[in-house]
BATI-461991 format. One record per residue: x, y, z of N, C-alpha, C in turn; residue in three letters. Coordinates in steps of 0.001 Angstrom, whole numbers, plus 500000, padded with zeros to 6 digits. Atoms other than C-alpha are relative to their C-alpha. Layout:
BEGIN
XYZXYZXYZALA/...
END
This chain:
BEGIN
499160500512498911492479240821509741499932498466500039UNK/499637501912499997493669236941510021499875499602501621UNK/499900500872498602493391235160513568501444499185500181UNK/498632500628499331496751234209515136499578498535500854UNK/500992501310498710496492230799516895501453499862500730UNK/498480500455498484499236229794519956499407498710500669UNK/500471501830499336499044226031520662501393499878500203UNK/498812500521499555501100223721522268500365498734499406UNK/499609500976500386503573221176520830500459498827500096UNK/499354501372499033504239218443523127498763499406500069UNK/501422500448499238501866216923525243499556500688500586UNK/500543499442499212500493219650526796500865500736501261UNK/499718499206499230501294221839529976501892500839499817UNK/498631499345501034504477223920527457499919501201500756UNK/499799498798500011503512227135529308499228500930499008UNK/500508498774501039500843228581527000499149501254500807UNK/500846499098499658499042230563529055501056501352500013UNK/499073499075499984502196232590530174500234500587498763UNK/499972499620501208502536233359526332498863500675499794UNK/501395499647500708499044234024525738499730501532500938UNK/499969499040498707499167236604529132500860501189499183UNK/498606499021500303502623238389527514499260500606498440UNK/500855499605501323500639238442523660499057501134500261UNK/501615498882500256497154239815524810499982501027499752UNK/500050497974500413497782243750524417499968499959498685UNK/500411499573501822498236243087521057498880499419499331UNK/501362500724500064494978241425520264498521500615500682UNK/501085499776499163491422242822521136499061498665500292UNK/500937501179499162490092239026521681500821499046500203UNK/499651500941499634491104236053522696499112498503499701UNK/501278501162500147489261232679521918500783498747500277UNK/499527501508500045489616229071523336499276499265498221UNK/500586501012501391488796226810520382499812498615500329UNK/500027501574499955488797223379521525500467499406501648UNK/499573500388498874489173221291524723499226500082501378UNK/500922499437498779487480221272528371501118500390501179UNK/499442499670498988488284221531532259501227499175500346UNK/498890500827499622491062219081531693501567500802499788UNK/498843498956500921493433222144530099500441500563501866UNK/499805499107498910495247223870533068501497501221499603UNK/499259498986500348496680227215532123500572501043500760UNK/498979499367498896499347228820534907500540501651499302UNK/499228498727500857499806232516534563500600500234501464UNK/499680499541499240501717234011537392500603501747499725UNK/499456498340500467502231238071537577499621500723502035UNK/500656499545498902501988240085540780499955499444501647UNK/499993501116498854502814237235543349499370499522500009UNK/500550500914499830500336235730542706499771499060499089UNK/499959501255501128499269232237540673498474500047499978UNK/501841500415500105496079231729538738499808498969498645UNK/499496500647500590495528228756537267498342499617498864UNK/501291500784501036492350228531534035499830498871499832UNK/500342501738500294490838225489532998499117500524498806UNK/500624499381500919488094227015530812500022501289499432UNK/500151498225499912488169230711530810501570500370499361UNK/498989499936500990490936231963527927500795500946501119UNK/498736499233499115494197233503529238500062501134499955UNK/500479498762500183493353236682528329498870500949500616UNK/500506499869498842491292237261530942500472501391500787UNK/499378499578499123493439239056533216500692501363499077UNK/499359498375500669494560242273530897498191500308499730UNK/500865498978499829491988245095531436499544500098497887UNK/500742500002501236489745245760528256499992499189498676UNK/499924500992500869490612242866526546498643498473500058UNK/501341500954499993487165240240525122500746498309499888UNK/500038501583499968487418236558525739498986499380499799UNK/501231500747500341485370234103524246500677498443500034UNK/499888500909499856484749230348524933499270499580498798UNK/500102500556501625484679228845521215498989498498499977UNK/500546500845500117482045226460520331501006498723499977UNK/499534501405500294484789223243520048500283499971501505UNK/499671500475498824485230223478523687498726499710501060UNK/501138500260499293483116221679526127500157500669501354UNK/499734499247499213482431223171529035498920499664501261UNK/500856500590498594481305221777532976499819501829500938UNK/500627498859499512479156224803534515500801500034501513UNK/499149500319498402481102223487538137501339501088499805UNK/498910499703500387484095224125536699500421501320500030UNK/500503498361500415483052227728535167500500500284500705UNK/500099499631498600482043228738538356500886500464500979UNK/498938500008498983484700228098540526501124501138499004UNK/498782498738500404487132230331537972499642501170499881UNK/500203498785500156484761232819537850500053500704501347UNK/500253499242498629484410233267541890501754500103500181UNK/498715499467499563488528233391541562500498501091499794UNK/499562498467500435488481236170539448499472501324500737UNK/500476499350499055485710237911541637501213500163501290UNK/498991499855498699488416237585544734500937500492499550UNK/498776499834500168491017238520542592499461501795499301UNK/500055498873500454489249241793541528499558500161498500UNK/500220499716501632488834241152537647498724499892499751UNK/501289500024501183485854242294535916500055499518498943UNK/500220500641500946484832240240533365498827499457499444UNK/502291500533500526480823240152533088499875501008498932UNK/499957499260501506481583242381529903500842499944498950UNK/498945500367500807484539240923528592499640499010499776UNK/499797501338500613483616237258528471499001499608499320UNK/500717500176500961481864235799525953499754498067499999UNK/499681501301500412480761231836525572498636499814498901UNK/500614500261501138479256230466522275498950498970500509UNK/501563501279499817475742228615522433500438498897499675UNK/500333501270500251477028225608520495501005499514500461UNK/499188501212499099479847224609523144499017499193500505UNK/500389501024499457478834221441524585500266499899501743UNK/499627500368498751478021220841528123500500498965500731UNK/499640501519499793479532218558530254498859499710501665UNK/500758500221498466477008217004533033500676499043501033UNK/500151500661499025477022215498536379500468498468499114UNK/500417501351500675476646211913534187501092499662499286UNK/498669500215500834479657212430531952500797499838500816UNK/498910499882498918482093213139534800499324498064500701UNK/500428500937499405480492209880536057500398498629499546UNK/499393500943500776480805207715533375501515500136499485UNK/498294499728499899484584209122532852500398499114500935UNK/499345500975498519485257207505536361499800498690500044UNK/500573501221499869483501204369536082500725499633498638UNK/499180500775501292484955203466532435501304500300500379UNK/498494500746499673488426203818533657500151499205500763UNK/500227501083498526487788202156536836499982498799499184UNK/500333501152500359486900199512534877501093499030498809UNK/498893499933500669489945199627532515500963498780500524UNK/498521500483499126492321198562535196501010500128499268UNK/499047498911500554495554198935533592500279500358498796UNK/499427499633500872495068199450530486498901501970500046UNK/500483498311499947493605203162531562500849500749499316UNK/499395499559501118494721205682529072499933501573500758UNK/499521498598499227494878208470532082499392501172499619UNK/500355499360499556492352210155532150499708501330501236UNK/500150498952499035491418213223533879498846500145500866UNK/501549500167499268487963212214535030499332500730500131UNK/501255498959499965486355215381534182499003500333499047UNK/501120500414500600484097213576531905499779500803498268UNK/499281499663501760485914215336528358499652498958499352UNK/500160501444501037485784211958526936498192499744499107UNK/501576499777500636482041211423526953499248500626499528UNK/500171499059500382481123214607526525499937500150498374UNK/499926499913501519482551214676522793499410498813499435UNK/501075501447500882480734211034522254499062500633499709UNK/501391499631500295477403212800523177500367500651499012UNK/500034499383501092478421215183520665500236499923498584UNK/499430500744501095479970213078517894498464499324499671UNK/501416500615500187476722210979518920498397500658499810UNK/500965498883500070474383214036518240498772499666501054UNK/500679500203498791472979213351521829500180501122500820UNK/499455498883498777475031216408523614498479500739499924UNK/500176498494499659473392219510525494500776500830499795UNK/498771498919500521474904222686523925499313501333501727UNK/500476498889499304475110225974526040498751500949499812UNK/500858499126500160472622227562524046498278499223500001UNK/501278500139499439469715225087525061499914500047501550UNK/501070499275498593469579226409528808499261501295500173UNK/501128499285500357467760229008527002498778499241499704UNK/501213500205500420465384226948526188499216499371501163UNK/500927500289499303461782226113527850500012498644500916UNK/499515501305499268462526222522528177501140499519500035UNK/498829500407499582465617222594529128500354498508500928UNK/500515500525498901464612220587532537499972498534499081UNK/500777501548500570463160217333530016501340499557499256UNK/499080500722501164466080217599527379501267499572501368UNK/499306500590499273468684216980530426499769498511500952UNK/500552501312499307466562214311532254500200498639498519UNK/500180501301501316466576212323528623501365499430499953UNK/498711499878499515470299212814528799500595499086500506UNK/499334500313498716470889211584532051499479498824499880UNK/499991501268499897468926208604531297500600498957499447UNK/499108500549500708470815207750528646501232499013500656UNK/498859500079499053473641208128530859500019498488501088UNK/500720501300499252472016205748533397500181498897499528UNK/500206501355500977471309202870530948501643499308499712UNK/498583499874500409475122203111530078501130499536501246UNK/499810500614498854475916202801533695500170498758500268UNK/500009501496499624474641199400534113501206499458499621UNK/498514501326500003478028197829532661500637499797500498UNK/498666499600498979480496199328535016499881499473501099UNK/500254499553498705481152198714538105499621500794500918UNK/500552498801499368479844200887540812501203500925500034UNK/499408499128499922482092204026541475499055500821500750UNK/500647499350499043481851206055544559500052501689499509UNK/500183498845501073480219209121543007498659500843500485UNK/501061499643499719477414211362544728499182500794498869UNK/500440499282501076475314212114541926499163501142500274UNK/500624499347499436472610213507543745500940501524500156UNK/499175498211499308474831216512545595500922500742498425UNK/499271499032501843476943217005541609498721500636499401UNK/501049499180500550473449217566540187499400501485500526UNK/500374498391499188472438220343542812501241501058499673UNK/498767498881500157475779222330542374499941500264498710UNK/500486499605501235475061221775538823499645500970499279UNK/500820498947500207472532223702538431499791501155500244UNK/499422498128499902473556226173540259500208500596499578UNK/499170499499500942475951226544538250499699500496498420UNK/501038499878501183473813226755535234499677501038500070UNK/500170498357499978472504229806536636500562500432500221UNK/499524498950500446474843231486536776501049500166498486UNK/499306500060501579476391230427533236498969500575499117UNK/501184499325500949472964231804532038500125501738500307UNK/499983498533499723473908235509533426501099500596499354UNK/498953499392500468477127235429531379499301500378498504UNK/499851499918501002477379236372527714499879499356499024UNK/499870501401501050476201233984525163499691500003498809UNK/499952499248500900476582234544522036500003499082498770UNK/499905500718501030476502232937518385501416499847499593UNK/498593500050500114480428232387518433500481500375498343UNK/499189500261501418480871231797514519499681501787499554UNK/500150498303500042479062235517514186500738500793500547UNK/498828498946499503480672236830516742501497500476499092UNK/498895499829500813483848236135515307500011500457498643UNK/500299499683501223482986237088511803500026501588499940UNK/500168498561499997481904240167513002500980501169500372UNK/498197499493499848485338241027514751500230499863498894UNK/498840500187501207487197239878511745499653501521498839UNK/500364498763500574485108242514509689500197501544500234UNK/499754498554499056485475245522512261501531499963499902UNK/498629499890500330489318244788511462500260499714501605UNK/499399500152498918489856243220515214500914499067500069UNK/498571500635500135492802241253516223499624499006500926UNK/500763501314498926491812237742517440501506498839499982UNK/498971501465498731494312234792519423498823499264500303UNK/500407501669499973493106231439519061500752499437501056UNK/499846500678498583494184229977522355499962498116499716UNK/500182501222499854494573225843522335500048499896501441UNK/500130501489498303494353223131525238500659499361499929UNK/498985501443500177496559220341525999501358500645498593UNK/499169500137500686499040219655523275500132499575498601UNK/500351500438501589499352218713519361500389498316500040UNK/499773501435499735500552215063520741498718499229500600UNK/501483500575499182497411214824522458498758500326498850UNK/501141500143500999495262215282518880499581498617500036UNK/500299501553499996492540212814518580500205498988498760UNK/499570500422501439493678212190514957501435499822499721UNK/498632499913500371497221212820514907500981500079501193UNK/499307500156498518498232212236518818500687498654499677UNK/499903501542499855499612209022520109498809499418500436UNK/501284500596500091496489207505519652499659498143500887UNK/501416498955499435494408205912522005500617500897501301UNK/499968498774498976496387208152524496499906501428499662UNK/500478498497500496494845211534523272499042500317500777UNK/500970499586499888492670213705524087498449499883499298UNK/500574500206500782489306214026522484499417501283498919UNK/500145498688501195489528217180520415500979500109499172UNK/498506499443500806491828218514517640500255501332500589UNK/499170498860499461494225220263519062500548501120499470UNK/499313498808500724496106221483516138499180501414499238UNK/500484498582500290495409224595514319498817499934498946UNK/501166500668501263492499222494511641499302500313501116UNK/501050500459499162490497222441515205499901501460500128UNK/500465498378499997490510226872515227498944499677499059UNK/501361500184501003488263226035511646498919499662500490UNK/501580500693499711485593224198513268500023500180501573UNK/499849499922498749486603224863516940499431501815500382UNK/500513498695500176485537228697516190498717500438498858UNK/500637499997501015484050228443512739500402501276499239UNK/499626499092500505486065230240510784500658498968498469UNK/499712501135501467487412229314507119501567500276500178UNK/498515500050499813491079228226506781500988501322499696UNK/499256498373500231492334231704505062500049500876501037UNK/499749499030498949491501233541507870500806499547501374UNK/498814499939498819494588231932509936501314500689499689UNK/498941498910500139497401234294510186501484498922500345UNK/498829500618499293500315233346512360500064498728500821UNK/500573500944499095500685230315514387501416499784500591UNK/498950499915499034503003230576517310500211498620500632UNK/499953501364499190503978226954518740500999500145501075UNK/499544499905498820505034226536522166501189498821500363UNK/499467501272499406507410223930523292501243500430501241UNK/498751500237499200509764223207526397501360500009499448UNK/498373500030501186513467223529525988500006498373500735UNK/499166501158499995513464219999527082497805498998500320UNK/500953500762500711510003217402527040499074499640501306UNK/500724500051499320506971216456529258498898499156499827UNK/501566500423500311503917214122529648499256499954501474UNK/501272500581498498501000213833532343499230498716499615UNK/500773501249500007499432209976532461500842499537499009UNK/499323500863501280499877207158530037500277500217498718UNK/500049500265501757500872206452526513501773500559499935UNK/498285500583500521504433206422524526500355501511500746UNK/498724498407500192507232209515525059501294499498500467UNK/499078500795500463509686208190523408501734500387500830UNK/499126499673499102512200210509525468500387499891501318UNK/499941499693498004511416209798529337501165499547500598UNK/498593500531499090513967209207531493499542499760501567UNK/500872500933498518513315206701534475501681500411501021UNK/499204499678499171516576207928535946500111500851500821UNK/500215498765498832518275210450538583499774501262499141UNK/499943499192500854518287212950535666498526500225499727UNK/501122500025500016514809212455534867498948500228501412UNK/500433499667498784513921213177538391500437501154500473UNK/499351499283500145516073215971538312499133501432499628UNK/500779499283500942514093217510535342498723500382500970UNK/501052499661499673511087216979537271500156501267501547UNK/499902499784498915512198218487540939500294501640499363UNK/500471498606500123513267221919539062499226500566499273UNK/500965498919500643511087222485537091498020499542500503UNK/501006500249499505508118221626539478498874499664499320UNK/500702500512500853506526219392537143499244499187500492UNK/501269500719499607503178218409538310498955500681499342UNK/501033500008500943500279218557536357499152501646501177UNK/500730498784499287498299222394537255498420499489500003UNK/501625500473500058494620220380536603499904498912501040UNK/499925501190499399495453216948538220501014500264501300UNK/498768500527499003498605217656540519500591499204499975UNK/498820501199500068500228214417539369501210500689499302UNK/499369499782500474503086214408538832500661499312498089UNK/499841500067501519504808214758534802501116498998500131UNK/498750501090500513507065212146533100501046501446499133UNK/498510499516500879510666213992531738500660499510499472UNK/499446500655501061512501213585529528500854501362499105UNK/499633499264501143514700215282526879499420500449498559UNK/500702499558501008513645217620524138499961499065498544UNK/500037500915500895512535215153521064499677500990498385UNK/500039498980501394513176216950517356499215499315498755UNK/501474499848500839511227214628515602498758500240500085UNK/501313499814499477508290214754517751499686501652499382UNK/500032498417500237508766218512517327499415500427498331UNK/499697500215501410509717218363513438498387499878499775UNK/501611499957500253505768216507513285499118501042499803UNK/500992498992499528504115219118514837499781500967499699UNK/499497498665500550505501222203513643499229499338498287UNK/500709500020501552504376220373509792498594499803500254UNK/501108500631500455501329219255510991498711501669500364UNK/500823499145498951500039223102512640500555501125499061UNK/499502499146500654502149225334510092500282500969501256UNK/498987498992498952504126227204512796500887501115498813UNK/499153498924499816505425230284512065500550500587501045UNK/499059499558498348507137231216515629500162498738500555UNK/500180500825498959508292229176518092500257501249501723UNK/499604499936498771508380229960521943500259498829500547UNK/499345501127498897510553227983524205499753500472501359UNK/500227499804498357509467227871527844501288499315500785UNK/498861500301498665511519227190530952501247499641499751UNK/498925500066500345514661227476529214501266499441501530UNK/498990500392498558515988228285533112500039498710500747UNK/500308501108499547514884224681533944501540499120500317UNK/498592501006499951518046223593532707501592500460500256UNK/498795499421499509520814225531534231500480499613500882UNK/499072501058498931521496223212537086500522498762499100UNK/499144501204500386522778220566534571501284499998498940UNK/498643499847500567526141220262533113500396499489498366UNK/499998499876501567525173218974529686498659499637499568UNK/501328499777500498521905219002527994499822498993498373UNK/500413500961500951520388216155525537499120500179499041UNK/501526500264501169518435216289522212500064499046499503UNK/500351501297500545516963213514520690499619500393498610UNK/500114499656501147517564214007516733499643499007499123UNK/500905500719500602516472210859515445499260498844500659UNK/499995501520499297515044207756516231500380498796499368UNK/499754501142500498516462204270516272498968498742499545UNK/501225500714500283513771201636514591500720498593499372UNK/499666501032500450515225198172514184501588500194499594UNK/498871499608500491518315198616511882499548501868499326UNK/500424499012500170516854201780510834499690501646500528UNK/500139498681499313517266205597511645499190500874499396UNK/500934499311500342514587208006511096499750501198500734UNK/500089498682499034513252211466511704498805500675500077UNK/501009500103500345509884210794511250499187499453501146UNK/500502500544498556507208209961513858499252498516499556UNK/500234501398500091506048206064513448498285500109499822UNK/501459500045499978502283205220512435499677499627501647UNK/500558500856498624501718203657516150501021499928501098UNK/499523500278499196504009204881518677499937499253501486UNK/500511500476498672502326202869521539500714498035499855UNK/499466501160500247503635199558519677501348499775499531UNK/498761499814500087506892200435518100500905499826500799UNK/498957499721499210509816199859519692501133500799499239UNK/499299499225500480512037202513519249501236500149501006UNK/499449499601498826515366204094520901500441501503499304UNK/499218498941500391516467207786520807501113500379499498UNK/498367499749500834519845209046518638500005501604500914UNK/500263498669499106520750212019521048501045500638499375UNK/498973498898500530523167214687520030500225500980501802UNK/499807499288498306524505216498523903500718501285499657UNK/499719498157499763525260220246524356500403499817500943UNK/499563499260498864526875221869526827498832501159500740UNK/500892499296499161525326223108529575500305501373500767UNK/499631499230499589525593226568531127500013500327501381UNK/500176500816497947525268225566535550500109501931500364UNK/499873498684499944524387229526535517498527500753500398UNK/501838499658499727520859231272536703499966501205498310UNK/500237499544501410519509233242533299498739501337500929UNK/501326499006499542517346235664535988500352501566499412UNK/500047499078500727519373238546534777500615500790498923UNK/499934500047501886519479238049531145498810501312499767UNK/501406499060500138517256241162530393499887499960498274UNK/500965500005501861517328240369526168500548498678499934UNK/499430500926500681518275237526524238501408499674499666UNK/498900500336500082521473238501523555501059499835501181UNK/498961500284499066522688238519526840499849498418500996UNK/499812501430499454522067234772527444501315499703500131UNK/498971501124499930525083232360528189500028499482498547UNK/499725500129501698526523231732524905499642498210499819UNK/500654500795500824526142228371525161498744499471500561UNK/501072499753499874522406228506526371499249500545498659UNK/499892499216501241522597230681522747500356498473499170UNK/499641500655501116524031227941520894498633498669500333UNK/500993501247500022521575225042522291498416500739499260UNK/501854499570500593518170227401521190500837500399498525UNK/500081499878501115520020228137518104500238498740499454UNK/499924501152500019520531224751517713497990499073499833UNK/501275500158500324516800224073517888499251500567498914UNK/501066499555501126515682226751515525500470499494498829UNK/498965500690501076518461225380512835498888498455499438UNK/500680501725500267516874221493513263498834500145499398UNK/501535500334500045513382222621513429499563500893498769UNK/500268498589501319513631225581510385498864500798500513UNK/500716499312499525511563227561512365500410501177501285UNK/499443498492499463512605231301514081499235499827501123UNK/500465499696498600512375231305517667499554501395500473UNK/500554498531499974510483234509518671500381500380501628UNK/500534499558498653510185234423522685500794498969500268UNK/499761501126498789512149232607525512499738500060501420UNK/500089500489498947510743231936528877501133499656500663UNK/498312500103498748513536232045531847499231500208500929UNK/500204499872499197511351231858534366498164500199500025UNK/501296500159500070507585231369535727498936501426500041UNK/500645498595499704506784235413536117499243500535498768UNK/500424499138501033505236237621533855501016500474499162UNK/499226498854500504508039239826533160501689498727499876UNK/498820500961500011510650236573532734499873499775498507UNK/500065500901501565510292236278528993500842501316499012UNK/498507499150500999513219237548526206499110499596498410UNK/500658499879501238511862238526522643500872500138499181UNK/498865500420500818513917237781520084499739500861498796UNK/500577498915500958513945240402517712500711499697498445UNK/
END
């Protein structure tokens, strides 16, 4: 059996969870691979909304295993709080979930120094999420981290105090930042115990050992393939690989054993915080975008920058992650507007291109748009694919054409049961 992976191709918040929710039956696991509490993954089914940060989307279907993949770091606070949602919400999952010893923790100290090094930024802050992701992967780059699988150990207590002094020392440059360390450390630890009552497991075995038993594993991403720390718009990235190279070392698995790789994208474009996107629109249209399709960040609550769907950005991503599927989310987003914009190349001096620029943060560029017709129609009851609005039909066939890649799934809506499979 091969491992499927489902990442996202923008900047992040594309709607993967809702995908990953509609997938799970066919899959007996699920695995994050990469990323922390900065990911916010929106499933809605049932009336109600539940929104992950750590804990894989797969969660929420009955006898299905989730595991938290060694490339993702992971704040015990954080945990916590999604595990007492699932308790209220009824889901057992102290036998389904699984997290790997050599994720990386994130402490009290990281979240600390996150706040205080942007603070200190002023504007050239690169929009952060302040839940201390950043540092986190230093300690670990800097073979300084705490993994999950030393709060098994004896001196646990000494190796976090060494840590934290680190942390401390590091302090001194910043300015102060109003930050109760004291009261984060107590909840901490709390939290610790009860991350020590879950499931913890040797991840790369684990998985090995599925793959052998012939089980059916979903690789889950975070954020977006624009937000890689190698191949994002760099320095506005994240600090993990996003794309589908970060399942290899984000699980520990060898490259043959990736199967399919489903990429997610908007039918039209999105960012949360700073850095380039080359599509936004500072207009009423761009405000537009944002008002229906209630684009505010599910981790932060800020609100997203809009913009029109960008085909080279796309084009990148899809080569750089080997996509085989695409899903398009919130197709219905755009049925209140009367004609609909893609951005098919970009303008670069005298120069047109369809290629993404070594350094979009310095480039000056302008979009080459190509406009569709719009269908000013609700899509709630479209019950397949073919009974979309024809030309709703011609703009997604219009995408799979550009992008040479077979649209599988379309999203019409934020429910469970709102998604058309393209057969």
């Amino acid at each position: 059996m091969a491992i499927d992976v489902l990442l996202g191709l923008q900047w992040g918040d594309e709607g993967k969870g809702k995908i990953v929710d509609y997938l799970a039956p066919n899959y007996d696991i699920v695995a994050r691979f990469q990323g922390g509490p900065n990911a916010g993954h929106t499933l809605i089914f049932d009336g109600k909304k539940f929104v992950l940060h750590t804990i894989p989307s797969g969660i929420f279907r009955e006898n299905l295993h989730n595991l938290i993949g060694n490339g993702v770091v992971i704040d015990p606070i954080t945990l916590a709080k999604e595990l007492e949602k699932l308790r209220e919400a009824k889901v057992s999952y102290q036998h389904r979930l699984f997290v790997a010893r050599k994720a990386h923790l994130i402490l009290p100290t990281h979240r600390l120094l996150d706040a205080a090094s942007e603070n200190a930024k002023g504007k050239e802050k690169i929009g952060s999420t302040l839940r201390g992701i950043g540092p986190t992967y230093m300690d670990k780059t800097g073979r300084n981290g705490l993994r999950v699988g030393d709060i098994e150990a004896a001196d646990f207590q000494q190796r976090y105090e060494a840590l934290k002094a680190k942390h401390m020392s590091l302090l001194a440059i910043y300015p102060p930042v109003d930050f109760d360390l004291e009261a984060e450390e107590a909840r901490w630890f709390a939290c610790v115990a009860e991350l020590r009552q879950l499931q913890l497991v040797d991840g790369e075995y684990y998985i090995d050992a599925a793959l052998r038993a012939g089980k059916k594993i979903l690789a889950e991403g975070a954020q977006g393939s624009m937000l890689d720390i190698d191949y994002g718009t760099y320095p506005f990235v994240t600090s993990s690989n996003t794309i589908t190279a970060g399942v290899c070392t984000g699980l520990g698995v060898a490259p043959q054993q990736i199967g399919e790789v489903i990429g997610i994208s908007k039918a039209y474009c999105t960012r949360v915080g700073s850095g380039p996107f080359p599509t936004e629109l500072f207009d009423e249209t761009g405000e537009k975008l944002r008002a229906e399709g209630g684009e505010f960040g599910a981790t932060t609550g800020r609100p997203r920058r809009c913009g029109w769907v960008d085909l080279p950005q796309l084009r990148y991503t899809i080569m750089l992650n080997g996509v085989t599927q695409l899903a398009i989310t919130k197709l219905d987003v755009l049925n209140a507007f009367t004609e609909i914009k893609a951005a098919t190349h970009y303008q670069i001096g005298h120069t047109q291109t369809n290629q993404v620029p070594f350094d979009l943060v310095e480039t000056d560029l302008t979009p080459v748009y190509q406009t569709y017709p719009g269908w000013l129609t609700s899509l709630q009851q479209a019950g397949a694919y073919e009974a979309l609005p024809l030309t709703a039909r011609t703009y997604l066939d219009m995408l799979q054409d550009e992008l040479g890649v077979r649209i599988s799934m379309v999203s019409i809506g934020p429910e469970r049961e709102a998604l058309l499979v393209k057969e």
